[in-house]
C-alpha positions as CSV (number, residue, x, y, z in Angstrom):
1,X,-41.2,14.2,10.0
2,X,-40.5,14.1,6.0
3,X,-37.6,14.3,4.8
4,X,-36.7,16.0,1.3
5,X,-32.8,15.9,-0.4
6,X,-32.0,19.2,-1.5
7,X,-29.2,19.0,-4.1
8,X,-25.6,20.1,-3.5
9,X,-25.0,21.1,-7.0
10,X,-27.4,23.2,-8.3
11,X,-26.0,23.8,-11.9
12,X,-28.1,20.9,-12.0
13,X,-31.4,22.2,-11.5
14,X,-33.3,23.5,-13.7
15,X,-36.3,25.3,-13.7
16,X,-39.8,23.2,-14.6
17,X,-42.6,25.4,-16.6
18,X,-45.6,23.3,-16.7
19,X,-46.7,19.9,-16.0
20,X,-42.7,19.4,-14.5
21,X,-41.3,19.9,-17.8
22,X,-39.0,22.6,-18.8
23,X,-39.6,25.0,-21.6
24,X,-37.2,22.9,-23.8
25,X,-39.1,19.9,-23.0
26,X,-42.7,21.6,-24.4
27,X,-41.3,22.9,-27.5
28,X,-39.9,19.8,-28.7
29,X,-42.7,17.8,-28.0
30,X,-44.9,20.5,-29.4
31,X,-43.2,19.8,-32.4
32,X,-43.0,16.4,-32.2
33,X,-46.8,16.3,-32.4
34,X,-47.4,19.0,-35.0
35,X,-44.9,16.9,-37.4
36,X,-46.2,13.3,-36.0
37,X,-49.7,13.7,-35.9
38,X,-50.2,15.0,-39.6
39,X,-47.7,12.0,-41.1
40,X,-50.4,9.3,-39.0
41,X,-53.4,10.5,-40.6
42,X,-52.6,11.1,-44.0
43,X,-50.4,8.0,-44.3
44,X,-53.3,5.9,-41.9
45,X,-55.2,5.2,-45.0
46,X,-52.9,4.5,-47.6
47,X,-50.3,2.1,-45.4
48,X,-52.6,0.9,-42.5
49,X,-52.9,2.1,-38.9
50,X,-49.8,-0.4,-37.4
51,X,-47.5,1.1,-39.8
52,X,-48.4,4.6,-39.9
53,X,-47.7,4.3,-36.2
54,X,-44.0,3.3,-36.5
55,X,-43.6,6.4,-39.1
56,X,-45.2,8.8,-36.5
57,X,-43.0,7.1,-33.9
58,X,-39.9,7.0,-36.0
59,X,-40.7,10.9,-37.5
60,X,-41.1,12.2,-33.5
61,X,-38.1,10.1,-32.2
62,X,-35.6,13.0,-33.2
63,X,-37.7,15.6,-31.4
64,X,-38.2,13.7,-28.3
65,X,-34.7,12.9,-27.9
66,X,-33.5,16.6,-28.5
67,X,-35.8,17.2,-25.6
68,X,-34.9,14.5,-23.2
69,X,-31.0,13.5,-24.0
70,X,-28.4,14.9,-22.5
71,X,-25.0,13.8,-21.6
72,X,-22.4,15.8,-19.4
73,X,-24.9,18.6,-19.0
74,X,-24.8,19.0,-22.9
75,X,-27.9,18.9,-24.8
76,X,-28.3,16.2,-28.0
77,X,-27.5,19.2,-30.8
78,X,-24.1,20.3,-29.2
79,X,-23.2,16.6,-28.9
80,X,-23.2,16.5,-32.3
81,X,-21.9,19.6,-33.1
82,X,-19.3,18.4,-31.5
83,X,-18.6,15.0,-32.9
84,X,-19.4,16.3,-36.6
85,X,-16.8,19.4,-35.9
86,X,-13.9,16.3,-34.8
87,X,-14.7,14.5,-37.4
88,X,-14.3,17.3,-40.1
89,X,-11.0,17.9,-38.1
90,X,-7.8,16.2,-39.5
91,X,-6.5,13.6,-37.0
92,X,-3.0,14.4,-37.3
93,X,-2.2,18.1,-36.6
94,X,0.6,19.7,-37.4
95,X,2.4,22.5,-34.5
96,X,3.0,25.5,-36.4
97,X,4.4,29.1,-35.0
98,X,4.2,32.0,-36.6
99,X,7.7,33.6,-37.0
100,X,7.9,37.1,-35.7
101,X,10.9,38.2,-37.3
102,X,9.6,36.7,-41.1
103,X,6.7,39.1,-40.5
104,X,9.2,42.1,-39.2
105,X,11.2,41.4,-42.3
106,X,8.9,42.4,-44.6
107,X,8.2,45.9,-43.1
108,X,11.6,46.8,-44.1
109,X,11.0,50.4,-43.5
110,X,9.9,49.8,-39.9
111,X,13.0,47.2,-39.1
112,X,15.2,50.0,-40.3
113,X,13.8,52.7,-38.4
114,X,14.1,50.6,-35.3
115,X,17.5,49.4,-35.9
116,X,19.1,52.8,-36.8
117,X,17.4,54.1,-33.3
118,X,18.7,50.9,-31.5
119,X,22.8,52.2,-32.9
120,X,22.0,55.5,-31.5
121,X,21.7,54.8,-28.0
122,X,24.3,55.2,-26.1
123,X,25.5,53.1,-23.0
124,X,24.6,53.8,-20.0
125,X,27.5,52.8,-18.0
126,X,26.4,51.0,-15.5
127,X,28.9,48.1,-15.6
128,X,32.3,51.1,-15.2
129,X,30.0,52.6,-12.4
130,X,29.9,48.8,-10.6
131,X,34.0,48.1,-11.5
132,X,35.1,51.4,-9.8
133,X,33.0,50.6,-6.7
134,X,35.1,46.9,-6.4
135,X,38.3,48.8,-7.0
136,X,37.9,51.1,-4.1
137,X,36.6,48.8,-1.9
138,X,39.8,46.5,-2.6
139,X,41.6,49.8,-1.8
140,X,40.1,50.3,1.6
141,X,41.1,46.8,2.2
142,X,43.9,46.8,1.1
143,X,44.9,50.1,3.5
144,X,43.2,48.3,6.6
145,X,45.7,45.5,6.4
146,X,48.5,48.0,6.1
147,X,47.4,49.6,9.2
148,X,46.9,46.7,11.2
């Protein structure tokens, strides 16, 4: 009976087009030859077959490994978007907050407004609500000793 592997990750796979290459794949090496194959034949006569060769090998290098390199399930380009981005980057960064009240300071009218409406509220009395309950429940106490 044959036996076939299925893959447990499939954020792997990816889908083939034609010839078991994916779409990727065919357009770079599409490219590859349309850039490669003109270089060869107009350089052929001038510099010789052997090294008009290299040049189509070393013009259709970059093409061929944007269509096959990839590292960490990122393609060549944003490999290099990314190392050209950290190296653009300064190495030593400085932590920096933004002060909220510098920036409410200089909306003077608005800090005003909102400080006036803060001095008009009045209390709300919750902490005299909370000091009579203790002091008449140390009464009731107070009269259950009595009694007893």
């Amino acid at each position: 009976m044959p036996y076939v592997q299925v893959p447990k990750d499939l954020t792997k796979v990816k889908t083939k087009v034609a010839m078991n290459l994916t779409k990727r794949q065919i357009i770079c090496f599409a490219l590859a030859g349309a850039v490669g194959v003109p270089v060869y034949f107009l350089s052929k006569s001038i510099v010789g077959n052997d090294i008009a060769m290299m040049l189509l090998i070393i013009i259709a290098l970059p093409f061929f490994l944007f269509a096959m390199y990839e590292r960490d399930g990122q393609p060549l380009e944003k490999i290099l978007i990314n190392y050209i981005r950290w190296h653009k980057s300064p190495k030593v960064r400085i932590y920096r907050t933004q002060n909220l009240y510098a920036v409410m300071s200089k909306n003077d009218k608005e800090v005003s407004y909102i400080a006036k409406k803060q001095k008009t509220i009045p209390k709300t009395g919750k902490k005299k609500k909370y000091r009579r309950r203790k002091k008449t429940a140390a009464k009731t106490k107070s009269k259950t000793k009595g009694a007893a």
